[in-house]
C-alpha positions in Angstrom: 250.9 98.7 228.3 247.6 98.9 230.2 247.5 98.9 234.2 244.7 97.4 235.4 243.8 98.4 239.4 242.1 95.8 241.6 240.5 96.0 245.7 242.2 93.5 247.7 239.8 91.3 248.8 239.0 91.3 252.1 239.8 88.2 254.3 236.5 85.5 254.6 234.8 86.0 257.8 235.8 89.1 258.8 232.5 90.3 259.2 231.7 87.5 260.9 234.2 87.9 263.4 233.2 91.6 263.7 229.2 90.5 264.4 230.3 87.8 267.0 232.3 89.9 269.0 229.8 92.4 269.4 227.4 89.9 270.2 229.3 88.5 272.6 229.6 91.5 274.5 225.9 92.3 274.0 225.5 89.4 275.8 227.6 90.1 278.7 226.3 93.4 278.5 222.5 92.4 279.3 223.1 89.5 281.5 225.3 91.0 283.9 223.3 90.5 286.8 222.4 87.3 286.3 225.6 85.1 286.9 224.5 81.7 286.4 222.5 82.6 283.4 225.3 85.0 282.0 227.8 81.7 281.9 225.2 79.7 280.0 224.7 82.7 277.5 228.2 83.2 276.9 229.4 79.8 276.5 226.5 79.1 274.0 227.4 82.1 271.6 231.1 81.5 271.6 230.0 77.6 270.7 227.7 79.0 267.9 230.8 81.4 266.7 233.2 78.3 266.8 230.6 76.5 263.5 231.0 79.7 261.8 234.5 81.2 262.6 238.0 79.7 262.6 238.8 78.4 265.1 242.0 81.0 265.5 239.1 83.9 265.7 237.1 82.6 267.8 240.3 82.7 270.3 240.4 86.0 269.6 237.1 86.5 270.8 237.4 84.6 273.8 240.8 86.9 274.5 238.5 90.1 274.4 235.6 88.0 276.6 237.9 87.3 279.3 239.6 91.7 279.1 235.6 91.9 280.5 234.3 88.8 282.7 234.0 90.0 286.1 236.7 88.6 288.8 234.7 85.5 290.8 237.3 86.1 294.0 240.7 88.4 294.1 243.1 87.6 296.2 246.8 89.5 297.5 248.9 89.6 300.3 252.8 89.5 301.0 255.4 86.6 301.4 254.1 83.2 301.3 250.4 82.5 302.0 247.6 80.1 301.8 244.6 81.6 301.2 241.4 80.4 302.9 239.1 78.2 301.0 237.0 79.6 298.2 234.5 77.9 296.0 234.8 77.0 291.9 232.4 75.6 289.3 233.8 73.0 287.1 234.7 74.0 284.1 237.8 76.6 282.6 239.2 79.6 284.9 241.6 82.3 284.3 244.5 83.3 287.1 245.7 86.2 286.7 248.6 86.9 288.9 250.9 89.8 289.4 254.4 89.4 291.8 256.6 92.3 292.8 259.9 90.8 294.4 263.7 89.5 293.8 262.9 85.6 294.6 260.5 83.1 293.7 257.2 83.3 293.2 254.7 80.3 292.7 251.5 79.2 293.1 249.8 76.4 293.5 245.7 75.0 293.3 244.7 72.4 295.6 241.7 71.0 296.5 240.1 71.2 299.7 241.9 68.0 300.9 245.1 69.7 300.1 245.5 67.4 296.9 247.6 69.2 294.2 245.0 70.4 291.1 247.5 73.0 289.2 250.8 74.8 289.0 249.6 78.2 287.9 253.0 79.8 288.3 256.4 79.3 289.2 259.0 81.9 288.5 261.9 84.3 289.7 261.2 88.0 290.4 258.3 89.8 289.2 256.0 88.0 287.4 252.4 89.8 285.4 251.2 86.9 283.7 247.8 84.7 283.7 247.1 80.8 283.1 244.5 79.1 282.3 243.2 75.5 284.3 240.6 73.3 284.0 238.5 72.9 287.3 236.9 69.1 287.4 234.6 69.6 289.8 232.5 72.0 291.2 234.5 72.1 295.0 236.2 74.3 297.4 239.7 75.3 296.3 242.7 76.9 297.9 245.9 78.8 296.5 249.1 78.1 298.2 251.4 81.1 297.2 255.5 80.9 297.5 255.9 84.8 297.5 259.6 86.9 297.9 257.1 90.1 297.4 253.7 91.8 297.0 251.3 90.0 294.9 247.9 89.6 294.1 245.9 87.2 291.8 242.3 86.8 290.3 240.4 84.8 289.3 237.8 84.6 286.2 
């Protein structure tokens, strides 16, 4: 009997994924001080890795985009808060929000009139987590916080 050895083939689009993600990050890389711009870049390559990715790796790549966008306003404090008003573009922003207490913690986004946008988080104890939440408009924003604890939250 004759054994016959074969390569696994590799998966389709690997190298694909491989070249978008590094241009993605070239991307950020060299448009870093340009903020507008850098948006406008990075949304446009991640569209143009969507036609020739799946669309599960080209959440992959937005993961590792997000690990590097730079924070647009950071926020912490203790107990409950509000926090004073701060300005958003339309479109899709990440909250990342740490908690260190016993009770609840939540958070809230409301527009500047005080109407209610998005629950970001609502929870018991300490909480390290992030959500995602579509901004309609480009506006001023604030965060109402229900804290027991320390926290802190950004925003990307």
């Amino acid at each position: 009997m004759q054994t016959i050895q074969t390569e696994k083939p590799k998966p389709k689009g690997i190298k694909t994924l491989i070249a978008v993600g590094f241009v993605i990050v070239f991307v950020i890389g060299i448009s870093i001080g340009a903020n507008g711009e850098k948006k406008a870049e990075v949304k446009e390559v991640i569209k143009e890795a969507g036609k020739e990715c799946p669309k599960t790796e080209v959440k992959e790549i937005i993961k590792e985009v997000e690990k590097v966008a730079e924070p647009i306003r950071e926020f912490s404090g203790i107990g409950q808060e509000a926090t004073e008003l701060f300005s958003l573009e339309k479109g899709l922003h990440v909250f990342e929000m740490k908690h260190s207490g016993s009770g609840h913690f939540g958070v809230r986004l409301l527009d500047s009139d005080g109407n209610y946008i998005e629950l970001l988080a609502n929870d018991v104890g300490n909480f390290d987590g992030s959500k995602a939440a579509k901004v309609e408009r480009d506006g001023n924003y604030i965060l109402d916080i229900s804290a027991s604890g320390n926290w802190s939250i950004v925003i990307k």
